[in-house]
N, C-alpha and C positions, 0 to 999 in steps of 0.2 A: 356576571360579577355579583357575588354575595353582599348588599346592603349594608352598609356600615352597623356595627352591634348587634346584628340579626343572626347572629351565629349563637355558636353553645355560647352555656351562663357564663364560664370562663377556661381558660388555657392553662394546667400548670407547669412549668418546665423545671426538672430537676438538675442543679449545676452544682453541686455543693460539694459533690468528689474533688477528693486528693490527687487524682490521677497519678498516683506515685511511678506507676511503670513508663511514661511519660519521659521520668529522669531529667526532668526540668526546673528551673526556677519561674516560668509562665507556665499560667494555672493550664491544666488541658484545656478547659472549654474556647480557653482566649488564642490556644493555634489557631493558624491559620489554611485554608486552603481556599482555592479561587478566589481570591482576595477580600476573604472577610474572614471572619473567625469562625468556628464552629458554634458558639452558640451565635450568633449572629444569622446564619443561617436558621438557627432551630428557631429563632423571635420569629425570623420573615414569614417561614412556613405556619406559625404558630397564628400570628396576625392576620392573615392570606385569609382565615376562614374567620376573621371578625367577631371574633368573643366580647363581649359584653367589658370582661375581665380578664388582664393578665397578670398572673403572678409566675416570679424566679425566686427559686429556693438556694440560697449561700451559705456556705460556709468558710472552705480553706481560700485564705488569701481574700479575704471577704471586701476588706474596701479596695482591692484592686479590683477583681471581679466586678462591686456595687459600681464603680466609676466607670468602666466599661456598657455597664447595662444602661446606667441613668443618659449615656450617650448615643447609645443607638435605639433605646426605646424609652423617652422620659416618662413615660404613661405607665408604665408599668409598674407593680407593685412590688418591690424586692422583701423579702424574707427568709429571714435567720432561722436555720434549722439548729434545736440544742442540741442540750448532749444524746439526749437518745439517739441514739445508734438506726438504719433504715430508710427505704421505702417510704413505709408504712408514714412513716415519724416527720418525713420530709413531708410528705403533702396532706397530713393534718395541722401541722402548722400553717402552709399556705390556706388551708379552709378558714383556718381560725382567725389568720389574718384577712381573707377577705369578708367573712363574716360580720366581721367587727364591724363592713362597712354599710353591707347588706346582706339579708339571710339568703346564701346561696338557693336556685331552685334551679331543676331544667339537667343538662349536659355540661358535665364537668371531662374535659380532656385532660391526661399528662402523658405527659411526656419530656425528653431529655434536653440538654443542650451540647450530649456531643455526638449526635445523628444530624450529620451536617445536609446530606442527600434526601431525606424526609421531606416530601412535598406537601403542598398544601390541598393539590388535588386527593393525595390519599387521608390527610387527614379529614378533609368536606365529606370522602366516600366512610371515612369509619363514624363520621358522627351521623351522617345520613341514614345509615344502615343500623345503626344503634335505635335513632327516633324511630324509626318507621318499624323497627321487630319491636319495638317497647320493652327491649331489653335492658336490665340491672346494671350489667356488665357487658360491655363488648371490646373482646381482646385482639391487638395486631397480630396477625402471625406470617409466617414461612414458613417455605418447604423448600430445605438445605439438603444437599447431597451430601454432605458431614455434618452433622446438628451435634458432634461431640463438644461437651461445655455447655452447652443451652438446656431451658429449661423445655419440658416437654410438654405437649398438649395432651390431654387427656379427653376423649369425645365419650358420647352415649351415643345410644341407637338411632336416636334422632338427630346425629348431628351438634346438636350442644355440648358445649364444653363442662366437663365436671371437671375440672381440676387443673393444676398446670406440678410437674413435680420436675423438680432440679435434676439435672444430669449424675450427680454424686447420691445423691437418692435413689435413685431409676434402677427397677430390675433389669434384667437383662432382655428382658421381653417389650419393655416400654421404651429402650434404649434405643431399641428399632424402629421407634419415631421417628419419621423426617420432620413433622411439622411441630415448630419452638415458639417461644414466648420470645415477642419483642420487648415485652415491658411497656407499649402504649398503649393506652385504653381511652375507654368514651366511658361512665360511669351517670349512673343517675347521684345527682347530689345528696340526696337524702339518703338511699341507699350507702354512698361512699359516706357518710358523717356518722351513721349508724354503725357501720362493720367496723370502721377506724376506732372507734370508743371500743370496741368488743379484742381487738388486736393486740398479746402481747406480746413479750419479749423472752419468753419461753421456750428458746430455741439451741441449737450446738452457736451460733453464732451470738446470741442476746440483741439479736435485730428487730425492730418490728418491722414485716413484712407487706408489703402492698399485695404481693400474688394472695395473701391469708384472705382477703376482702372476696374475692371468687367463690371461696367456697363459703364463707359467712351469707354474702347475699344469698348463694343456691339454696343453703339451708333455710332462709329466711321465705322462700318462693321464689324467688328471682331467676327469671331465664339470664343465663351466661353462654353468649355466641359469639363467633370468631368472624373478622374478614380476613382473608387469606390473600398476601401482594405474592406476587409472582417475580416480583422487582425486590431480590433483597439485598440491594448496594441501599435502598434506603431505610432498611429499618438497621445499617450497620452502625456500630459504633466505632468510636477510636480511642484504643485505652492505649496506645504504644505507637512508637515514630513509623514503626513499618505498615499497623492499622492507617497510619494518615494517608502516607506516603499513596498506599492503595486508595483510598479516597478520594483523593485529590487528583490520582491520573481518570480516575473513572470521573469526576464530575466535570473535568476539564476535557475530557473524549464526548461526554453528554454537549459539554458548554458549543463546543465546534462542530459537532454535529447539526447540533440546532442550528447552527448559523449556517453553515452549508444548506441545510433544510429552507433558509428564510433570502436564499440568494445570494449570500457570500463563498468564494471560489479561495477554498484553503487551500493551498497546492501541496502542504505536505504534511497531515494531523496531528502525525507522529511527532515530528517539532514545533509545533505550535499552543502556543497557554494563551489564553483568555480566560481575563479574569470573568466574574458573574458581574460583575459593574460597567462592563467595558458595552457598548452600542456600537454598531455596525448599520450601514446603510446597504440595500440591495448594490450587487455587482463592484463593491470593494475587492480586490483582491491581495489574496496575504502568501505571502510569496516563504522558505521553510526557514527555519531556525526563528521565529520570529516570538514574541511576547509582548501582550497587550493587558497593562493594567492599571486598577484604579478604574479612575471616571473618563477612561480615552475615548472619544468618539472620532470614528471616522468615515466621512461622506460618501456620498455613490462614487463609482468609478475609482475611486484613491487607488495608489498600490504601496501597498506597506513590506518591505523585505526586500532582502533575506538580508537576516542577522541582524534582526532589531530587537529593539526594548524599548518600550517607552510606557510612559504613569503618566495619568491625567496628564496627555495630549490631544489637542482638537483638532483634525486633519481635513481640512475642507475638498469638496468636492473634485475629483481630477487631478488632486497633488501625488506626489510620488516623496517617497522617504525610504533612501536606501542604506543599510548598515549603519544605521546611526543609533545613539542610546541618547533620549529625553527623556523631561522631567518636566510638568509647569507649562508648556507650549501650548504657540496656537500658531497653526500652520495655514497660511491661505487656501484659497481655489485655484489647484492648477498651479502651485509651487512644487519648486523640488529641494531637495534635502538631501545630502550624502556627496560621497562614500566618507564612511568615517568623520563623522560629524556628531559633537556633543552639544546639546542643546540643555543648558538649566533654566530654572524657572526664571519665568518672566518675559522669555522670548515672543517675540509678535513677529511672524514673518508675513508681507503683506501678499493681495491673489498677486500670481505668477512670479513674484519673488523664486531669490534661491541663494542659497546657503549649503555652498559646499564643500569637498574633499579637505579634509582636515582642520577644521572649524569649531569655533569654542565661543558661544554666544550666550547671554546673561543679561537679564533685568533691559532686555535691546528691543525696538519698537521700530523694525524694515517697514515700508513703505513696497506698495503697488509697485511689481518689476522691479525694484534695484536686487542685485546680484552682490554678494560674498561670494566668491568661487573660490577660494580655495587658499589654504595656509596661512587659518590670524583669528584675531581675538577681537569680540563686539562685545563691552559690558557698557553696560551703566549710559547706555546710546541711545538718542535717537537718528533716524535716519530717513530721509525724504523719501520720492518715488525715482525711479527710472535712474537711482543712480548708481556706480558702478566700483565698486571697493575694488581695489588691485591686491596683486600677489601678494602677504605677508605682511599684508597691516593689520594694526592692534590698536586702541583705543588702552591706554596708560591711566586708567582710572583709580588708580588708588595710591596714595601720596605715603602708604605705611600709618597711617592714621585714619584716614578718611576716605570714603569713596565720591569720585565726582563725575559730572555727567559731560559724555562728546556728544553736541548736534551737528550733525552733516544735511544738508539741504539737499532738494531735488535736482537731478539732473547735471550732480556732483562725477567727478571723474579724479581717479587718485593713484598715484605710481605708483609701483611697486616696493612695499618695505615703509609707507607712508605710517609715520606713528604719532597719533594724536594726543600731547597730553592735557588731559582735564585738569582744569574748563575749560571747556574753547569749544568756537560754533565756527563752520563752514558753511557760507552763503549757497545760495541755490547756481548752479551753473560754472561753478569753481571749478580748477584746478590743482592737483600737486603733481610735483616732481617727485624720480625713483629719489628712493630715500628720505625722502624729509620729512623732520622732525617740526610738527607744527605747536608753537606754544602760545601762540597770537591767534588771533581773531582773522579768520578770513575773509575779505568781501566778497559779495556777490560776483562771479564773472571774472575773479584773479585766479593768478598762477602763484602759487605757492612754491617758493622754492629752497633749502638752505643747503648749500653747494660750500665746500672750501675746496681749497683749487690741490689737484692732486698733485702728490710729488715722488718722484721714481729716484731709486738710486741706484744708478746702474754700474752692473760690479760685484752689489751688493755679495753675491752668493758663492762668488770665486774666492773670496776675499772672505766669506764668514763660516762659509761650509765648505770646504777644501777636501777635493777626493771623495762626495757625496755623489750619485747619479743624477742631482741637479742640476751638479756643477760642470760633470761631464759632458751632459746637453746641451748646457748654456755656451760652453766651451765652443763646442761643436758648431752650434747655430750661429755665434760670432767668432770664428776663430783669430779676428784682428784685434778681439778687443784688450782694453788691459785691465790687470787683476786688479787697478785702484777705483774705489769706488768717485763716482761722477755723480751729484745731484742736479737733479731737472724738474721744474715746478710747470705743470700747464699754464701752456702758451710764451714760455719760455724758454732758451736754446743751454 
């Protein structure tokens, strides 16, 4: 690991494009893939090699952008690129802005914020490779099996680069390039401060150009040499949905590869997203159609899928969560979860808890082994251990104004259809009956019950629905009876 500040004198990162092909109202830089943005990516990797100094260069959409930056990297130094048009233009102002605080010396880097894939390993190797040739200039390159659009590298005999010329420039003999300009570079600071003053905007576009600074150093003396990646998903960029789209399945194919690599058993890659946030413990396994994002962690042995979702959920050791979508959870040790279960934020499900088949749980805090198994609603709850929610209960926590809270105690046992409305607490080792609606307070060790006595009216259907096939079978099944209806109340004749 690289010493904190022990890297080049600073980082600059260019964000200031319109990204108009985009066809968005979010800026490009601020899309998303593997659940973070693309320049959020370009800071990590940018950081990764410990600069001294980081500067981002803004423009379009500029205090959205600046409130984005100032929240994933408050240390960093944002700067407003003007009107001058460019490269060139963009990171002489970040010099000028960091100048102002110290006079830059040493290994200046730039680079973009929408090369989301860009590691931090290859930028350590382009500035390592830079110090040690005691080169002027040292540029990222590729070698593309279509390099059409890209800029082209231009070598001498020995290997150094004399030049970089644009694709729309290019003879027809330079075109035959495979190896292009990624646009990153390692830059001696003096050298970049000199050529950038020397730089105009004398061009078919009126740009000032950054690629101009290559050949101003070489003329100056300055060796200009290339490192060459072999890996060019990461000097790509994304100026369009279908650029992301490709992005995003390759670093999410990287993201599960690596885990597989680190002991996690994905059973099917091809449906599977992990985000770059999400953590995994050896021998999880992730069963297909599944998606892991945000800050989810999940413990050894867990089994997650098929046909999950879940964002910052914390899944402890040995639990299983089958086709459920959360949101906010914390899933015990050796709990389970599913089929078809929605968990919102705030859920606690305790170790060996479970929470099951058709289930919708909120701001709810389960206890050690008690079970939800199946068809009902937990909000706004607490709930003991070891106790036992029946079929089709739901916690009634919201009065149309207000949200209020159901406590159930441990070792609680509840009938089926049991609906709690809040407030109200059940004692430890309670009772309810199928049905009932509790609106009192239960003691410790009662039976809950609120029963009204049934009443049949038989008849009813001969008499109400005449020549129906109800009526026919009713018929049938009593054929003595008569078409006048007869009331009968339980436990009376």
């Amino acid at each position: 690991m690289i010493p904190e500040n022990s890297g080049p004198a600073a980082v600059i990162v260019l964000a200031a494009g319109a990204g108009t092909r985009m066809k968005s109202r979010t800026p490009k830089i601020l899309h998303e893939i593997g659940g973070r943005s693309m320049v959020g990516h370009a800071l990590l990797a940018a950081r990764s090699i410990n600069p001294r100094q980081l500067a981002i260069v803004v423009r379009h959409e500029r205090d959205l952008v600046a409130r984005h930056l100032s929240e994933l990297d408050p240390a960093a130094v944002i700067v407003d690129q003007d009107d001058i048009p460019g490269t060139g233009r963009a990171v002489e102002a970040a010099l000028e802005a960091l100048d102002a605080d110290q006079h830059l010396t040493g290994t200046v880097v730039v680079t973009y914020g929408d090369v989301p894939l860009l590691s931090g390993d290859l930028l350590a190797e382009l500035v390592a490779t830079h110090e040690r040739e005691a080169n002027a200039v040292t540029v990222l390159t590729a070698v593309l099996d279509d390099a059409t659009g890209y800029g082209r590298i231009l070598r001498a005999d020995d290997g150094t680069v004399t030049g970089i010329v644009e694709h729309k420039d290019a003879s027809d003999a330079e075109r035959l390039i495979r190896e292009v300009n990624s646009g990153i570079y390692a830059f001696e600071a003096a050298v970049l401060r000199d050529a950038l003053a020397h730089v105009t905007t004398d061009n078919s576009q009126g740009e000032k150009y950054l690629t101009d600074v290559l050949g101003l150093a070489r003329q100056a003396g300055g060796r200009v040499a290339a490192v060459v990646t072999g890996d060019r998903w990461q000097v790509e960029g994304a100026n369009d949905r279908v650029q992301l789209s490709a992005l995003g399945a390759e670093l999410n194919r990287r993201t599960v590869e690596a885990w597989m690599r680190a002991g996690v058993t994905v059973v099917d890659p091809a449906t599977t997203w992990i985000d770059s946030s999400v953590t995994l413990d050896e021998d999880v396994r992730i069963l297909p159609n599944t998606q892991l994002h945000g800050a989810t962690t999940v413990a050894r042995d867990a089994v997650v899928g098929p046909d999950t979702t879940l964002t910052d959920v914390t899944i402890g050791e040995g639990a299983k969560v089958v086709r459920t979508h959360g949101s906010g959870a914390v899933i015990g040790a050796d709990a389970a979860v599913g089929p078809f279960t929605y968990l919102r934020p705030g859920t606690v499900l305790g170790e060996s808890g479970k929470i099951g088949a058709f289930y919708e749980t909120k701001n709810v805090t389960i206890g050690r082994g008690s079970k939800l198994s199946h068809l009902g609603y937990a909000g706004d709850a607490e709930i003991g251990e070891d106790t036992n929610i029946g079929c089709g209960n739901i916690t009634a926590n919201y009065d149309g104004e207000k949200k209020h809270r159901t406590v159930i105690g441990s070792g609680v046992r509840t009938g089926s259809n049991t609906v709690f409305v809040a407030p109200v607490t059940v004692g430890d080792g309670a009772y309810s009956g199928a049905g009932a609606v509790i609106r009192k307070d239960v003691p410790a060790g009662a039976l809950a019950l609120t029963i009204a006595a049934q009443r049949n009216t038989e008849g009813w259907v001969a008499a109400n629905r005449p020549g129906t096939l109800s009526a026919e079978l009713a018929q049938a099944a009593t054929p003595d009876s008569s078409s006048t209806p007869a009331s009968t109340e339980e436990g009376k004749q």
